[in-house]
N, C-alpha and C positions, 0 to 999 in steps of 0.2 A: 107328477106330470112329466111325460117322458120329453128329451129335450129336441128330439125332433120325430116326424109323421113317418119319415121316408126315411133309412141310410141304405146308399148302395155301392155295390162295392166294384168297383174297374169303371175306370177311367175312358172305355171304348167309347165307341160311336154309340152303341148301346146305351150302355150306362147315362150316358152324356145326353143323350137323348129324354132319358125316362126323367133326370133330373130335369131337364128345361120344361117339358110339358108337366111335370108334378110342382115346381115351382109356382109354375103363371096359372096355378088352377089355385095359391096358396095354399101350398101342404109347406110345412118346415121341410127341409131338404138336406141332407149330407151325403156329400158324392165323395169317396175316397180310392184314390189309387197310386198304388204300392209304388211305380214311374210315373215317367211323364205322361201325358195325358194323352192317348194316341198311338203310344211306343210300342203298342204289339198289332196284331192282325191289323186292326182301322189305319196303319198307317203304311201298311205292304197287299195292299190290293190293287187290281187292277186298273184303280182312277177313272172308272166307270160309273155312272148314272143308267143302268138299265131293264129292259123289261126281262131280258132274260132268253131270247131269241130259242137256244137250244132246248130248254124248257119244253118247249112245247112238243119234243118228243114224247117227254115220259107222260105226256095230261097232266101238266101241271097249271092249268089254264086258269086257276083261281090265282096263284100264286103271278104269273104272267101279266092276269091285269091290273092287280095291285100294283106289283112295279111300274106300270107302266102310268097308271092312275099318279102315282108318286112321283114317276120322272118330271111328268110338267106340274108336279105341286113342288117340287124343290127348283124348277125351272123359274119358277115365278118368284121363289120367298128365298134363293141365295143365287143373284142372278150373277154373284161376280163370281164365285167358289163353281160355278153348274152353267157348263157353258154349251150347245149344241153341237155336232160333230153327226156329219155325216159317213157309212161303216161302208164300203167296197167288199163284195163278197162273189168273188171269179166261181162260175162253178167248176167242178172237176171231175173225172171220172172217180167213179166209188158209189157209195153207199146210198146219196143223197141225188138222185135227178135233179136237173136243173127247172122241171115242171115241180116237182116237192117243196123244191127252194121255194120257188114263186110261191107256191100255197102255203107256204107258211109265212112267207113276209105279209102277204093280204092278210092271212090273219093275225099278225101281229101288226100292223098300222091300224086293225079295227076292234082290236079289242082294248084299248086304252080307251077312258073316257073324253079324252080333251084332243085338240088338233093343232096344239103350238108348231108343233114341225111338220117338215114337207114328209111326202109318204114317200115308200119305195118305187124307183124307176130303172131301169134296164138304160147301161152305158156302152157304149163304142170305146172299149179300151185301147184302140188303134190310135184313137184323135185326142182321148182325154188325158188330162194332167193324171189321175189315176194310174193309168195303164203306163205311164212313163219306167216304173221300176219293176214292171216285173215282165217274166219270160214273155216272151210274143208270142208263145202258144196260147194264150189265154187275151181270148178275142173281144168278151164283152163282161160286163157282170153286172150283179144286181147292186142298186146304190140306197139305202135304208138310213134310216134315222135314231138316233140315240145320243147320251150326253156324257161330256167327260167332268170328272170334278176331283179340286185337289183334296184328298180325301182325308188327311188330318188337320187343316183347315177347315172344314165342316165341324169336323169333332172339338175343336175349340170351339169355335163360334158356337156349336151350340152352348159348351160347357159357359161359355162366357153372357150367351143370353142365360140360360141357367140362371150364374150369379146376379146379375141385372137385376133379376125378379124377387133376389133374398136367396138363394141355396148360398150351403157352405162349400166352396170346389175344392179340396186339399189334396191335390197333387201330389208326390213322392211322399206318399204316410199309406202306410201300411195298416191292415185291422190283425194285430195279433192274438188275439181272444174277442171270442162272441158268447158271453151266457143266455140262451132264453127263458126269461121266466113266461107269466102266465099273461103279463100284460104288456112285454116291452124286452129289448134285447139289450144288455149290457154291454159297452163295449169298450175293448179298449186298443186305440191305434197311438203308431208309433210311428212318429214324423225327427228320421233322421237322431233316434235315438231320447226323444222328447218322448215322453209319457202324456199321452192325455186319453180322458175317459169321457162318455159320452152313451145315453140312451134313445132306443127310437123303438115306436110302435111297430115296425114291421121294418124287414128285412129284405133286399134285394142283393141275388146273387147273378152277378151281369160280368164274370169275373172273364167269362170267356173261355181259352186255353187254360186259364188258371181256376175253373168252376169246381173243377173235380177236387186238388187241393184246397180250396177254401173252404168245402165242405165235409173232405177227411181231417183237413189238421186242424180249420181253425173252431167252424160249427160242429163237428164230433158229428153229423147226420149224414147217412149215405144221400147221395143224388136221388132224386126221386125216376127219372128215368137214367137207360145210359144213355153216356155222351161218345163221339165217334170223331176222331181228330182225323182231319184230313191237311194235308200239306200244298200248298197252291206256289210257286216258285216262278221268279221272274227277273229280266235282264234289260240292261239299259245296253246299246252300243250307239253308235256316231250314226246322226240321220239316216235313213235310207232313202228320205225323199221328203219334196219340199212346198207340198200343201198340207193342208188343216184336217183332210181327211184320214180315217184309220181302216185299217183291214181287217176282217173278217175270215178267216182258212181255214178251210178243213181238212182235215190229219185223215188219214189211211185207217185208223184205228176210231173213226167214226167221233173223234174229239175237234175241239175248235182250239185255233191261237189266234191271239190277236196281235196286231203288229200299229201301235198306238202315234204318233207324234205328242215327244214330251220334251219339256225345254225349250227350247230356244232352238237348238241344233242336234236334238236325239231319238231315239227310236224305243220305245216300251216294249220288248212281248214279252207277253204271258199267256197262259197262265197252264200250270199242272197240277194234276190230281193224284195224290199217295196217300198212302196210310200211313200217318206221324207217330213214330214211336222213339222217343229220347226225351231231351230237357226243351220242357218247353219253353223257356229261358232266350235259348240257343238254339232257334231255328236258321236251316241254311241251305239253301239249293246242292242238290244233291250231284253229281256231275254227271249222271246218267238223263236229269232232268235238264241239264243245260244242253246236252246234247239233244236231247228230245227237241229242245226248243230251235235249236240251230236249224234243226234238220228240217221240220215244220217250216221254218219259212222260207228255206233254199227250197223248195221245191217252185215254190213263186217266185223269188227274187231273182234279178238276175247279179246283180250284187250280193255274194255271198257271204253269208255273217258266218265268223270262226269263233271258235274258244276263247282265241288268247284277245282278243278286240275285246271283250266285255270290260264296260265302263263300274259297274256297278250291277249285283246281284243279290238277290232278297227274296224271302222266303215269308209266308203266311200263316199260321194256323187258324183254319176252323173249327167250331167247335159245333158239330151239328150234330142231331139230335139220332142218332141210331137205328134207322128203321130198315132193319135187316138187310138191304141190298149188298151186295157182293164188292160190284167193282163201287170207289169213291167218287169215280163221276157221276153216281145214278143214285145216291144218297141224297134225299131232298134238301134243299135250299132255304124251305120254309123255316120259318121260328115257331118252338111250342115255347110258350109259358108254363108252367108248374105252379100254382099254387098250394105250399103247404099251410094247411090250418089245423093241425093240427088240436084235438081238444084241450083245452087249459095251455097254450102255446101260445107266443105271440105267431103271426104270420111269419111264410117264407117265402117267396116269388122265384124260380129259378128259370133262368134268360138260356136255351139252346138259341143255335143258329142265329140264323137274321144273314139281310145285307145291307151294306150301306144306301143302298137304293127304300128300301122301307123302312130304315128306320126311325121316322115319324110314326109310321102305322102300329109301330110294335112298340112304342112307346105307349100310345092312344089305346093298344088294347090292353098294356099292363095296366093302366090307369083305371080302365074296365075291369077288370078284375078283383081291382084291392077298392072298386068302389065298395063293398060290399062292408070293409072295414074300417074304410078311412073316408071322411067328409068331400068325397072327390066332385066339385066342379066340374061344368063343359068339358068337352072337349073345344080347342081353339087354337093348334096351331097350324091348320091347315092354310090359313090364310095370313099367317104372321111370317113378316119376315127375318132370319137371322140377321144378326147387328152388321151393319154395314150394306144392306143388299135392299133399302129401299127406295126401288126403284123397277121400272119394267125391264124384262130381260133383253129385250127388242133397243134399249136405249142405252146399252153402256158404253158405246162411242159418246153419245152427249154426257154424261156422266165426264170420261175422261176430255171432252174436249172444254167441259166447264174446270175441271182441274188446272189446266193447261192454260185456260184465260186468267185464272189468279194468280198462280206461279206460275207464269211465261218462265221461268229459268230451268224448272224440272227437266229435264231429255223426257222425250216422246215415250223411249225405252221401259226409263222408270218410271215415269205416269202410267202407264200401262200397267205395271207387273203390279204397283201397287192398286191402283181400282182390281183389278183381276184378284187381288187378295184380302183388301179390307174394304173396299166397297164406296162406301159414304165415307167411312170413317179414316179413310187416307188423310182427310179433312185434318185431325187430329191429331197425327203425325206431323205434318205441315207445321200446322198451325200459326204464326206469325211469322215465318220467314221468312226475308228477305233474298237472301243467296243460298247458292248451293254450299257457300262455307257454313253456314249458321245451321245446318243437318249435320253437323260434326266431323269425325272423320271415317273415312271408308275402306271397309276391313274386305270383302270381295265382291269382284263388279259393282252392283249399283247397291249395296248393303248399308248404312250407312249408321252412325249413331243414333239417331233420334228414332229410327225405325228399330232399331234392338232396344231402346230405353222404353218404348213403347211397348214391345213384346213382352218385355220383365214387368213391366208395371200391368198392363190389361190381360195378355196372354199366357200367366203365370211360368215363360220362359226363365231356366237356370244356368242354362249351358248352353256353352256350343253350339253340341249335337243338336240340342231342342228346337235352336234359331234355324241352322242349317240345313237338317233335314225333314223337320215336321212345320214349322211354323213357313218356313221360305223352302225351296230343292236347289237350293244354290251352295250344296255339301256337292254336287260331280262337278263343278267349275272353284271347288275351292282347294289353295295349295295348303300345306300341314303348317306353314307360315303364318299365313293368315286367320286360318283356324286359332293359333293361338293365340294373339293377337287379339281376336277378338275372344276370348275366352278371357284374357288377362283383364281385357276393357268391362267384360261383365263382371267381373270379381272385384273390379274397382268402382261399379256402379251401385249405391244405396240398396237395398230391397226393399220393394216396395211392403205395405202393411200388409202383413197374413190375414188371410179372407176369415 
């Protein structure tokens, strides 16, 4: 009897995914990956929840209202991680009329199933908060609806309903050998030098960037289709403006950037489209791509962003599924599945593409899939919410304003960032405090001990880096000081029991 139903192998939003909904249908579960959980593509994207807007040049209009069907089912079941944001989109001279625009927002407000947000309407950039930063040639625009979310926070939280439900989540373990025999795959990973072995009925390759090597060095089995890396690269610089809304722009070269409010006091754009060839290890904005982005938004801004201002820059890889097109931007977005069944083989599942936006959906159909060989349960988590987020999206004022009634001593600040990140489950962080002493000591801004003892203990946090930049983004407001600091505080803190 092999020792588990499912192993799969990367730690993405993917993978993180497929384990939470195979979990809570009871299948035995093993999610393994090589980092931290998050540490590639799912945690260098865009921090978007959306339908897809430009999509719908190429007819992709299946693909269009699945995400959009998904935005307000992640709207509703991770209401602190998926928050609404309305997208400013100026028209301009070029490729797209401003009648086009309009026909494509109509039908993108009507081809989602549900109506949580407001629909697109046409603004007076003269009087609105909008129009405040950019050139005063650009007289009106179109104002539309979509959702932003912190995008490796997702990917725990699922990982972590995941474990909830019985998966094993083994973080920073590697699968160095995979045998398949006729009923079950052999396996054996390596966690930091630690041998351990381990069998499972079927096999998921969710590896991502890393699919192509998993399946030359470690499974010996070529890909069943090609895979097509494409590179997405992105910048942080010092706000450009100081509402909740994001911009929408269109490039001369018929592409979109977006220009996002992130932090506290900073500005997101992205995103770029290349053909990724190097280590995909060491992904890294190219400075032809930084320029590209500079240049994209100075045509809007009257505030203009330079080179050497860049706070933080970060690069993406996707891993999408190869269907002939030319340029990387026209390369579909959709996820294919592979099922291998090879005869007298155990199963193989191989994960192209996907976005963080469906990845519910491309879990539910992997689930479809390997019903076939494995005892698979409903589907059910369309309506489940991830750990910390139950509650209505519409309500996370009362949410933090009941936090605020228990611990009157928390800052507004940190009430906030934390509901915005663990949901319900700040609760638990808290927990009988009295003072802001009794939260420990505080390593950057509002960081604090008991919130990193937390991370290591529920969020499988080891470092630093993990707390800083994946689990909290409070890595561009922190000094090399404090970084250690707290790094030194983690290495003197117990670890918690391996999952």
């Amino acid at each position: 009897m092999p020792d588990f139903d499912l192993a799969i192998v990367g730690g993405g939003i993917n993978g993180a995914g497929i384990a939470r909904d195979a979990a809570g249908r009871g299948l035995k579960v093993l999610l393994v990956e090589q980092n931290d959980l998050a540490s590639g593509t799912s945690s260098a994207s865009s921090k978007l929840i959306h339908g897809g807007l430009r999509y719908l040049e190429h007819g992709a209009f299946r693909l269009v209202r699945e995400a959009l069907s998904e935005r307000e089912v992640l709207l509703r079941t991770a209401p602190h991680v998926v928050r609404p944001m309305r997208f400013v989109l100026p028209p301009s001279p070029g490729p797209r009329s401003p009648l086009k625009l309009r026909a494509g927002l109509f039908l993108y407000d009507h081809l989602g199933a549900h109506k949580l947000l407001p629909p697109t309407k046409t603004i007076d950039l003269t009087h609105h908060p909008a129009g405040a930063p950019l050139k005063r040639s650009y007289r009106y625009a179109f104002e539309y609806s979509d959702c932003a979310v912190d995008d490796a926070r997702l990917v725990v939280l699922a990982a972590r309903d995941a474990a909830d439900r019985g998966a094993s989540v083994r973080p920073r373990t590697r699968l160095t050998l995979a045998e398949r025999g006729a009923d079950e795959w052999k396996l054996v990973l390596n966690n930091r030098g630690r041998r351990q072995a381990a069998t499972a009925r079927v096999l998921v390759n969710a590896a991502g960037p890393w699919a192509q090597q998993v399946a030359d060095i470690i499974l010996r089995v070529p890909l069943p289709k090609p895979m097509r890396l494409v590179q997405g690269s992105h910048i942080v610089v010092r706000g450009r403006f100081a509402h909740d809304s994001g911009y929408f722009l269109q490039t001369d070269d018929k592409r979109i950037v977006f220009a996002l409010p992130f932090g506290t006091d900073f500005t997101l754009i992205g995103t770029t489209d290349r053909p990724f060839v190097g280590d995909v290890n060491t992904p890294a904005p190219t400075p032809d791509e930084v320029a590209y982005l500079c240049r994209a938004v100075n045509v809007y801004f009257r505030d203009v962003v330079t080179t050497d201002e860049i706070l933080w820059r970060y690069a993406g890889i996707r891993s999408l599924l190869d269907d002939g097109h030319g340029k990387p931007e026209d390369v579909t977005r959709d996820y294919a599945l592979v099922l291998d069944r090879e005869r007298k083989k155990a199963p193989l599942l191989t994960v192209y593409g996907g976005k963080i936006t469906t990845f519910r959906r491309l879990a539910e159909e992997a689930l479809a899939r390997l019903s076939s060989v494995l005892p698979v349960k409903a589907p059910w988590t369309a309506t489940a919410a991830l750990p910390g987020g139950e509650f209505s999206f519409d309500k996370i004022d009362e949410v933090l304003a009941g936090l605020r009634e228990r611990w009157p001593f928390v800052p507004e600040t940190l009430a906030r960032r934390l509901v915005h990140a663990y949901g319900l489950r700040t609760e638990t962080i808290l927990g009988n405090v009295a003072s802001m002493d009794d939260l420990g000591p505080v390593f950057t801004g509002d960081l604090t001990g008991a919130e990193v003892r937390y991370l290591m203990r529920e969020e499988w946090a080891q470092t630093a880096e993990d707390v800083l930049w994946r689990r909290t983004k409070l890595g561009l407001t922190t000094s090399e000081i404090q970084a250690t600091t707290l790094a030194a505080f983690m290495a003197q803190t117990p670890p918690p029991p391996s999952a």
